[in-house]
N, C-alpha and C positions, 0 to 999 in steps of 0.2 A: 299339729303334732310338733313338740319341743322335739330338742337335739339328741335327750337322753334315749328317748321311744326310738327316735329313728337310730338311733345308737343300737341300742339293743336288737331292734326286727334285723339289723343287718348279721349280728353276729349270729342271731338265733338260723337266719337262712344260709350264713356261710357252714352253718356244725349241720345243717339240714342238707350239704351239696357234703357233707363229709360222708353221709351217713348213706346218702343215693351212692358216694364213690365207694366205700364200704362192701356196700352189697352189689356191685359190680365185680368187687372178688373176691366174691364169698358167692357163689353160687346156691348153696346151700340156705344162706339167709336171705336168699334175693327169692329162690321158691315159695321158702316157708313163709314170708311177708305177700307174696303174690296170693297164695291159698288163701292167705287169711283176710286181703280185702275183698279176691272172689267169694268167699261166703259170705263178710258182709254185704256187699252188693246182695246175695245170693235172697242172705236175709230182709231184707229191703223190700227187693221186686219180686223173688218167686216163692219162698215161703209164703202158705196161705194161711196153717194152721194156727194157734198163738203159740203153742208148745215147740213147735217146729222154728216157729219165728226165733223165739226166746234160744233154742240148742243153736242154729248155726248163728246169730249175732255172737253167742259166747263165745263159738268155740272160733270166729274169725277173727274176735278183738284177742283170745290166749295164744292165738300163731302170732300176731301182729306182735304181741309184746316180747311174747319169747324172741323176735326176730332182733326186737328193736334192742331190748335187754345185752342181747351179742353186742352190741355197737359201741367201741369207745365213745364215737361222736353224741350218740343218745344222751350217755353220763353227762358228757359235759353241756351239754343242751339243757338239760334238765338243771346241775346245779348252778349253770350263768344266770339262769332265769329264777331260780329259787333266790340267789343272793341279790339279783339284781330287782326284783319285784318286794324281797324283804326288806331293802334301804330307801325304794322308792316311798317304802308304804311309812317305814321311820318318817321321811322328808316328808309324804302328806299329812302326815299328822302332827308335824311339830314338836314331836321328842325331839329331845338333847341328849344323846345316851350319852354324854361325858363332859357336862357341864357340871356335876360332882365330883367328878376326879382329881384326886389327891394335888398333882402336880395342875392344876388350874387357882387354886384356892390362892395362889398370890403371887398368879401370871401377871403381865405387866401387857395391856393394850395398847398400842399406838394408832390412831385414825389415821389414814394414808389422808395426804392432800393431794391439790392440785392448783397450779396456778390460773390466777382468777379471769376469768374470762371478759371478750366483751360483752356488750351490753345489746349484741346481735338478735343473743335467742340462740334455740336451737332447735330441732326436729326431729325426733324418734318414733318408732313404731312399737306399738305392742299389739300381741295377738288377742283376740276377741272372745277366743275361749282357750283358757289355759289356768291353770292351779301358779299363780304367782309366789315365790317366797322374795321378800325386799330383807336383807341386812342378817339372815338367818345363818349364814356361811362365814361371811367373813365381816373385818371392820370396812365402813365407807365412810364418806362424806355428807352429814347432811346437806340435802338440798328437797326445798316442799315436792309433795307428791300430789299428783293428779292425775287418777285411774279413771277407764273405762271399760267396764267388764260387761262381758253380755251373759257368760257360766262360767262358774271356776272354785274355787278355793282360793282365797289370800291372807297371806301371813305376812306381818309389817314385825319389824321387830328392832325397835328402838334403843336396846342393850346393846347393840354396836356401832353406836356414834355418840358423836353430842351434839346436843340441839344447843343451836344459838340463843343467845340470851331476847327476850321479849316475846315475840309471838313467833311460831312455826304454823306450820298445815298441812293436814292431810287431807284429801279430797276425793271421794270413790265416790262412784256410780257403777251399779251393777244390776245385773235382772234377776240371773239365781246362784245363789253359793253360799259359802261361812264366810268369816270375815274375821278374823282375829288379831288384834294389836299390842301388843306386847311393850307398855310402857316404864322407863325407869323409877323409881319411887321419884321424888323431890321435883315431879315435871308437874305444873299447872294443868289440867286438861277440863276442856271441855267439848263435847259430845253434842252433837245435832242429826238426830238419824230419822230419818223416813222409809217408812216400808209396810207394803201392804200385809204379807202376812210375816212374821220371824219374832225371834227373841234378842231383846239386848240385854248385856249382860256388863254392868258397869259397876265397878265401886260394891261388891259384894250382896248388888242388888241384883234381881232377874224382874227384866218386863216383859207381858205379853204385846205383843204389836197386831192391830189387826187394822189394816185405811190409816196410819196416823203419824205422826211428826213428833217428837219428844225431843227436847233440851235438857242437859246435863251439865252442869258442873262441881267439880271435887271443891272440897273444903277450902285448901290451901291456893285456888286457882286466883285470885285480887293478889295475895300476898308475895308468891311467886314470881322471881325473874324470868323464872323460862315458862311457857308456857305454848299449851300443845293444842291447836282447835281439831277437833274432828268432824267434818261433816261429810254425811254420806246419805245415799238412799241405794235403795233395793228394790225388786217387786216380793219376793221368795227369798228368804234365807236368816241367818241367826248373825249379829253384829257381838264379838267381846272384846271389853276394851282390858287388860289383866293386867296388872301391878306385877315387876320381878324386880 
């Protein structure tokens, strides 16, 4: 579980200690909430009938809400989690709600650097199951990437950097997810994807994949200074490589 999830469950269960304190003084909506999960319960274990069943489920879940409806804390429960599952779901999918906007069309990007390291190495962790976005937020620094996924979604997206001149690489291994890469036009690319069952989607072509290994390269990939290798494999999932 990323930072954002646990972000969230916390505020969802701090407005959920609002909502217990709430009806602590309110009497009134601390009964009416009480009836209303003794009838569910009620309807659960001692209803036999199905009509019976069906009257006190209803009529415990319309105390329950009536109760909860009272609660400032409920509101705000409700809309943290409505805005906050709305932006998540933007971020898994990859919209850009405002990468047509007016005052963008002739913003001016600068790549943050950093000074060059040794020749050490280094050692990072990433999580095993997790929906990755790489370069989607802000600008960085190219440096090659080398994933290891076990489920997820990932989204590489090469619009906010610049690849160094000659060859670059991306390198994923994954068992099930999508896989989408988001290349600048005038980049060289070529594509080596392995996966038992998915779809790649490259250069405005769709292949089916079923046990197999396929090579790719664009037109302009020989002639090209910069140039982008892709190799990946999968067991389950759909690989695109998109031009923006």
């Amino acid at each position: 579980m990323n930072g954002a999830w646990r972000f969230f469950i916390v505020i969802e269960c701090l407005l959920g200690l609002g909502i217990l304190l709430q009806f602590t003084n309110n009497i009134g909506l601390l009964i009416l909430f009480a009836i209303g999960v003794f009838f569910l319960f009620f309807a659960a274990k001692g209803a036999r009938g199905k009509n019976s069943h069906h009257f006190w489920l209803f009529l415990g879940l319309i105390l329950m809400l009536i109760a909860l409806f009272n609660s400032w804390a409920f509101w705000l429960m409700l809309v943290f989690a409505i805005i906050f599952l709305g932006l998540k779901g933007v971020e898994i999918s990859g919209v850009q709600l405002f990468n047509k906007a007016p005052w963008k069309e002739k913003s001016m990007v600068m790549v943050d650097t950093v000074p060059p390291e040794k020749k050490g190495g280094r050692r990072f962790k990433r999580p095993w199951f997790n929906n990755d976005r790489i370069g989607t937020d802000e600008v960085y620094e190219w440096d090659d990437i080398n994933l290891n996924v076990v489920s997820g979604d990932t989204i590489i997206d090469l619009g906010n950097t610049l690849l160094p001149k000659n060859d670059n690489v991306i390198l994923l291994r994954k068992g099930f997810g999508r896989t989408r890469i988001l290349v600048p036009t005038g980049i060289g690319v070529m594509v080596e994807h392995s996966c038992l069952y998915g779809h790649l989607g490259f250069d405005s072509e769709e292949y089916q994949m079923k046990n197999e290994t396929i090579r790719l390269f664009s037109n302009d990939y020989d002639q090209n200074e910069r140039r982008l290798k892709i190799i990946t494999s999968s067991l389950v999932g759909d690989l695109e490589v998109i031009r923006v």
